[in-house]
C-alpha positions in Angstrom: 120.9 84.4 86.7 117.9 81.9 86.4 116.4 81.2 83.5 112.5 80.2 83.8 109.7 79.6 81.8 105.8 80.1 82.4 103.1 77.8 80.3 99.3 78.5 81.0 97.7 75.1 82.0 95.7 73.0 79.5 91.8 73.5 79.0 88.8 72.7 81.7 85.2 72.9 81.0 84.9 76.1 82.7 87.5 77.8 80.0 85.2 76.1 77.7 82.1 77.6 78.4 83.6 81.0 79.9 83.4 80.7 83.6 85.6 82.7 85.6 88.2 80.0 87.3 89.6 81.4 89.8 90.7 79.2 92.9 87.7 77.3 92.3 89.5 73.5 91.2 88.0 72.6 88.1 90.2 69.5 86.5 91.5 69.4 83.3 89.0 68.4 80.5 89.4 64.5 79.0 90.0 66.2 75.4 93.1 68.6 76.8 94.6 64.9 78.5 94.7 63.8 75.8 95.8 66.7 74.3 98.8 67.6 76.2 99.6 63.3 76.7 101.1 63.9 73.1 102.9 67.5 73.4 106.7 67.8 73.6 108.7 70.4 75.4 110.8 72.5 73.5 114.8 70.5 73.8 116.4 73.1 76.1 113.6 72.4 78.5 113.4 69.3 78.5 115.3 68.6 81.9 113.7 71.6 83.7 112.7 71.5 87.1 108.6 71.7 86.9 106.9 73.5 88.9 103.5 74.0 89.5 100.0 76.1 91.3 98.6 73.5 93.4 95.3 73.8 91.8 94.4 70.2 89.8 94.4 71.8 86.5 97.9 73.2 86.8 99.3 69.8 88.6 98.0 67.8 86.3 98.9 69.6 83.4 102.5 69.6 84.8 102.3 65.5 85.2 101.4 64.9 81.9 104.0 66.8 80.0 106.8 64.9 83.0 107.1 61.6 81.3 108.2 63.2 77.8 111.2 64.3 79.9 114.7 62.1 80.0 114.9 59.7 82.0 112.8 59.0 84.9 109.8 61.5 85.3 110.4 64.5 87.4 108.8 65.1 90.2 106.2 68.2 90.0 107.0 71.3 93.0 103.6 72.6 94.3 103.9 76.2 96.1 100.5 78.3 96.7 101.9 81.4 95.7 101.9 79.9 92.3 97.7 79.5 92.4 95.2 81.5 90.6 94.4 85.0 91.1 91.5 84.9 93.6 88.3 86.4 91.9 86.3 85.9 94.6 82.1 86.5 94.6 82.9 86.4 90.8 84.1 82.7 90.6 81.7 80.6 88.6 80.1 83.2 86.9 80.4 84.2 82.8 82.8 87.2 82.3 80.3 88.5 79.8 77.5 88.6 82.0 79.6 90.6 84.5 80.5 93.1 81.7 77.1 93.5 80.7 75.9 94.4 84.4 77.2 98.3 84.4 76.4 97.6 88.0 78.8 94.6 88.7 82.2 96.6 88.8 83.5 94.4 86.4 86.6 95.9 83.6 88.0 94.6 81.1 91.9 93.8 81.6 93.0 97.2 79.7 91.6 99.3 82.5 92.7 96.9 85.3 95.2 98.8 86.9 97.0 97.1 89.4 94.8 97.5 92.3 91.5 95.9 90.3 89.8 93.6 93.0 86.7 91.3 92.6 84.6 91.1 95.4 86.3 89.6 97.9 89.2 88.3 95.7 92.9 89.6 95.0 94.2 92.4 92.7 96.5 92.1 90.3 98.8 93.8 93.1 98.5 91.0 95.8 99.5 88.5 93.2 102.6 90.1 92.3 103.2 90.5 96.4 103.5 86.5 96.6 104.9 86.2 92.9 107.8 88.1 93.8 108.0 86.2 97.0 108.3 82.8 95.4 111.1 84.4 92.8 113.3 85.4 95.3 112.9 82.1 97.3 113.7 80.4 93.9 117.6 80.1 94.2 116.9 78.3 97.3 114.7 75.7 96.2 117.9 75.5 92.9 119.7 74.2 96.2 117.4 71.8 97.4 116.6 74.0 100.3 112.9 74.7 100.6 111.4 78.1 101.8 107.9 76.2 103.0 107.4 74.1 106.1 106.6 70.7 105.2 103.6 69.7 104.9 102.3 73.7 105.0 98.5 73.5 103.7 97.2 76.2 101.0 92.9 76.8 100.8 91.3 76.3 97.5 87.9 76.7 96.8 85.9 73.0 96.1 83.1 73.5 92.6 80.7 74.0 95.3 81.9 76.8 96.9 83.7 74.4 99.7 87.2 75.1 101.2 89.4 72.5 100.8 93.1 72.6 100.9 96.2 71.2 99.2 99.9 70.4 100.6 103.0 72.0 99.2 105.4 69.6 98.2 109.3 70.1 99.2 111.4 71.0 96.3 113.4 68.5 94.5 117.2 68.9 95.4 119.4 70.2 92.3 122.8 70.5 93.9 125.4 73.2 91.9 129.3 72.5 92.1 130.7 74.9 94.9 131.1 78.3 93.7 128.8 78.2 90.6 127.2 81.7 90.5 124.9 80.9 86.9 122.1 78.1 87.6 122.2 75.9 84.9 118.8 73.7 84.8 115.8 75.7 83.9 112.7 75.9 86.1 109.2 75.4 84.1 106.5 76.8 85.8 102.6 75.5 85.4 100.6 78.2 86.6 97.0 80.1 85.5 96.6 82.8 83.1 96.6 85.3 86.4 99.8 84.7 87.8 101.1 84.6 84.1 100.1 88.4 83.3 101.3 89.3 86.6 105.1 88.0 85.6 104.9 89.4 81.8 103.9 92.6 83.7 106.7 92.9 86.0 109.0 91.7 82.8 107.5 93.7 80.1 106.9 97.0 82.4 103.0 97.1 81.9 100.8 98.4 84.4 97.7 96.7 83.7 96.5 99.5 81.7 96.2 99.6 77.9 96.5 96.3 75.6 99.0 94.0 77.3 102.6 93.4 75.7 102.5 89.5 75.4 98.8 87.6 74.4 99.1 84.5 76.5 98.6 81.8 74.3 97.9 78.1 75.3 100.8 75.4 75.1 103.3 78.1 74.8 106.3 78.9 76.9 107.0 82.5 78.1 110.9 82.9 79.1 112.3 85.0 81.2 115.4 86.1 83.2 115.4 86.5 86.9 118.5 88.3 88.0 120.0 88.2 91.8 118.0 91.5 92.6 114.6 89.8 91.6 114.6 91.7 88.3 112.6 89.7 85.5 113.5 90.1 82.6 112.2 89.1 79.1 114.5 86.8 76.9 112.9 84.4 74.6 110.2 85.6 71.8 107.6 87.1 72.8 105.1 84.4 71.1 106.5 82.2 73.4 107.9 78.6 72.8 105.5 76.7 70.9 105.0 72.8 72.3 105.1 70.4 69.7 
């Protein structure tokens, strides 16, 4: 059993004025630094493994809660299947626009389904394809063994519309005593709002259809179970962990 906790990355301009995210790698605004510089992670996750999308938004956000951690700072895990849901033609654009244009396609999140694809982008569906393929790699990277090639590259889209690409990092080695079934330290994830519904879905049972179960709220962590058969499994409150 692994226990493992999702927090939504701090704010951007683009949240701020409604764009639609994406891949697209908008940084962190200077007033969420700031922000999160002074946040404190709940005590029993305070020694967690962090993880993180590779996106600069989710790193960074990541970084800045690492040196309120024991110790020496921890070192952040990047993995692409941990990046935004990929929204495609939509990127850049203002969600209410969209829903104002009966012609765009767009829904609102209650009639999602999970098979709801921007143009050109990902459904709900595909995320939870590579989701669940970074959970079941996790008890590997608990060993220290990673699942990714060194080096391996993941594309992101530039503000402009650019490709560029970011590394995945090797995951930091957390050796268990020899026959220890239950993995002790806890793995905090840094990941988008996307990714996030995708895990409270597969938790919660939801379908993307009707109001979700969980709100995701900002500098909050959502715990969960993952059990050896992938299962996840809700186990903290569903308000989440507030930050302090």
């Amino acid at each position: 059993m692994i226990r493992l906790a999702f927090l939504r990355h701090g704010i951007t301009a683009w949240n701020r004025e409604g764009r639609i995210q994406g891949r697209t790698d908008i940084p962190l605004a200077p007033e969420s630094r700031e922000q999160l510089a002074t946040l404190t992670l709940p005590p029993d996750w305070r020694d967690a493994t962090l993880h993180a999308s590779p996106l600069s938004r989710a790193v960074e956000t990541a970084a800045l809660l690492g040196p309120n951690l024991p110790g020496k700072s921890r070192p952040v895990h990047t993995d692409p299947r941990l990046i935004e849901m990929d929204w495609g033609a939509w990127e850049g654009l203002h969600g209410r626009d969209l829903r104002a244009d009966p012609a765009s396609g767009y829904r609102d999140l209650e009639h999602w389904g999970w098979d709801f694809r921007p143009p050109n982008g990902e459904s709900p569906a595909d995320v939870r394809e590579r989701l669940m393929g970074w959970l079941m790699d996790l008890p590997l990277q608990s060993l220290g063994q990673s699942p990714l090639p060194p080096g391996e590259r993941v594309r992101v889209r530039g503000t402009h519309g650019e490709d560029l690409f970011g590394v995945a990092e090797p995951p930091h080695p957390n050796l268990l005593p020899g026959g220890e079934k239950e993995i002790q330290r806890p793995h905090l994830v840094v990941t988008h709002i996307g990714v996030m519904r995708v895990a409270l879905a597969l938790a919660w049972g939801w379908d993307f259809r009707g109001p979700p179960p969980v709100p995701v709220k900002r500098n909050r962590l959502y715990v969960l179970t993952l059990a050896a058969d992938g299962t996840l499994r809700p186990t903290g409150p569903k308000e989440g962990l507030r930050l302090s």
